[in-house]
C-alpha positions as CSV (number, residue, x, y, z in Angstrom):
1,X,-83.8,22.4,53.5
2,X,-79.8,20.9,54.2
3,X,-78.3,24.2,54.2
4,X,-74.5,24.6,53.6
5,X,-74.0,22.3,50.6
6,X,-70.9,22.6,48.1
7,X,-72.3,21.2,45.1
8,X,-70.1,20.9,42.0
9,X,-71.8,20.6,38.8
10,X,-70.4,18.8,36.0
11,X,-72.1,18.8,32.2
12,X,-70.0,19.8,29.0
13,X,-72.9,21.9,27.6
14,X,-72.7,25.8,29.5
15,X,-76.5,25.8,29.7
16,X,-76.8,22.5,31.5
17,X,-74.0,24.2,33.8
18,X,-75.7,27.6,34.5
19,X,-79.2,26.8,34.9
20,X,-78.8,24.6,38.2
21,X,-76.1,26.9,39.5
22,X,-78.4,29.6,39.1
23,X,-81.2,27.8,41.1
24,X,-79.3,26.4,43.4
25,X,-77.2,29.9,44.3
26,X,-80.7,31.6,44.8
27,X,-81.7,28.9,47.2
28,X,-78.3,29.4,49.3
29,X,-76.1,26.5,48.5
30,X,-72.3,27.0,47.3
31,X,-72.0,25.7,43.6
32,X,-69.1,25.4,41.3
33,X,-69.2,24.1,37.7
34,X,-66.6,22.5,35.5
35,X,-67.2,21.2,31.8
36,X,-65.5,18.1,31.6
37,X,-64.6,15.6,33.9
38,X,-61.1,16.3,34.2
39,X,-61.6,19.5,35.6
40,X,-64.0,18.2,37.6
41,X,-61.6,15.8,39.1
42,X,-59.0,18.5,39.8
43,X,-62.0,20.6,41.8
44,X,-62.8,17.3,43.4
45,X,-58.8,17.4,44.9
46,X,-58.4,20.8,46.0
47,X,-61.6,21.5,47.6
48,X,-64.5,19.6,49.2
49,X,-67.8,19.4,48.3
50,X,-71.0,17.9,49.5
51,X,-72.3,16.5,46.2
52,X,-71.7,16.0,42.3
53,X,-74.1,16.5,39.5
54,X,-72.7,14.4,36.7
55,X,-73.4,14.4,33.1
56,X,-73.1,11.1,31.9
57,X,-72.8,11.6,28.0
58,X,-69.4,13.7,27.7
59,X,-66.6,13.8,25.6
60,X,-63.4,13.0,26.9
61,X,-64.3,11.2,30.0
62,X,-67.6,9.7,30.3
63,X,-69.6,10.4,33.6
64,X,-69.5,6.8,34.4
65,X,-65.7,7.1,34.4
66,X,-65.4,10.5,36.6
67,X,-68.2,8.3,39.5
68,X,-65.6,5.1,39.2
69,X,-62.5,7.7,39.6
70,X,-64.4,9.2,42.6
71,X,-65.5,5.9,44.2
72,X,-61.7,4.6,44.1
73,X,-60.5,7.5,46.0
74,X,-60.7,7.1,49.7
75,X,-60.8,11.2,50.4
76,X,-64.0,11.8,48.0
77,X,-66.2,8.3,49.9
78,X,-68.3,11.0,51.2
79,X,-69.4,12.3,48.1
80,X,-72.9,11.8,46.9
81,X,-72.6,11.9,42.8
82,X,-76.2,11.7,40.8
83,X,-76.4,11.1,37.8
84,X,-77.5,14.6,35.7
85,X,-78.9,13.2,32.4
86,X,-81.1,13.3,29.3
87,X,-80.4,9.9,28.8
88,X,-82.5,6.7,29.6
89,X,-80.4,5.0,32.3
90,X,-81.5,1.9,34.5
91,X,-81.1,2.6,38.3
92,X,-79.7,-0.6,38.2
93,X,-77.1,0.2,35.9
94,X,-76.1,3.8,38.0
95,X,-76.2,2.4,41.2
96,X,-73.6,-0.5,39.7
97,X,-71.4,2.5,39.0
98,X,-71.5,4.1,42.0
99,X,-74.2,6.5,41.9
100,X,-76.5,7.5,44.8
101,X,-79.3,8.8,42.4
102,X,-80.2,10.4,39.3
103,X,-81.5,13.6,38.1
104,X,-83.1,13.4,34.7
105,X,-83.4,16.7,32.5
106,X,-85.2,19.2,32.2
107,X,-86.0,18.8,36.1
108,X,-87.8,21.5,38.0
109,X,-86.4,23.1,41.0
110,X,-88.4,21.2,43.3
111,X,-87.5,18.0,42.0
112,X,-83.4,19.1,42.5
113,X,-84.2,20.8,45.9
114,X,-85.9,17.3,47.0
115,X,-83.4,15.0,45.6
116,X,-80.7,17.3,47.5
117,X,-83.0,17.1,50.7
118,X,-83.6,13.5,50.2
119,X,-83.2,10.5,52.6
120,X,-79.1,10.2,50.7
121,X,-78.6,13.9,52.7
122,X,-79.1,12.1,56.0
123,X,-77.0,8.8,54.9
124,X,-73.6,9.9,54.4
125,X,-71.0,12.4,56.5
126,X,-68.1,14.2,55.7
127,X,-64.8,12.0,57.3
């Protein structure tokens, strides 16, 4: 298991929020939360993290708006965003918006613990 992650999670519901914050605390890993993607982007530029769960249905600012803010800043490259969604999305269409993968709800923990251990953990470094 990639120990020492910061993983923000991003989903305007509070439930979609806890429950993977939860999980993920128990098995080690540093999580934060924010509810829209505003305040996600503030986290984003105060402190680093490893890897973004992003909501794509949320009000405000769409998920695929917060992954095309992210991608455009040179700081954040590092970043591996999945996608965090009920929705029926084409990989196609997330990987065209900058996404590395997607996590589709309800997951189980093994399913988050393996896309967080997955072959995109050994890809991409911190600069």
């Amino acid at each position: 298991m990639t120990k020492s992650l910061r993983i923000l999670i991003v989903d305007d519901h509070p439930t979609n929020r806890r429950m993977p914050a939860t999980l993920l605390r128990q098995q080690g890993w540093d999580v934060d939360i924010a509810a829209d993607g505003e305040s996600a982007l503030d986290k984003l530029a105060v402190a680093h993290f490893d890897v973004v769960l992003l909501d794509l249905s949320m009000p405000d600012m769409s998920g695929f708006e917060v992954c095309r803010r992210i991608r455009a800043d040179a700081l954040l490259k590092h970043l591996r965003i999945y996608a965090y969604t009920a929705m029926s999305t084409a990989d196609g269409k997330l990987q065209s918006a900058g996404f590395d993968g997607v996590l589709a709800k309800p997951f189980s923990i093994e399913q988050l613990i393996a896309m967080l251990d997955g072959p995109a953990a050994e890809g991409k470094s911190p600069t």
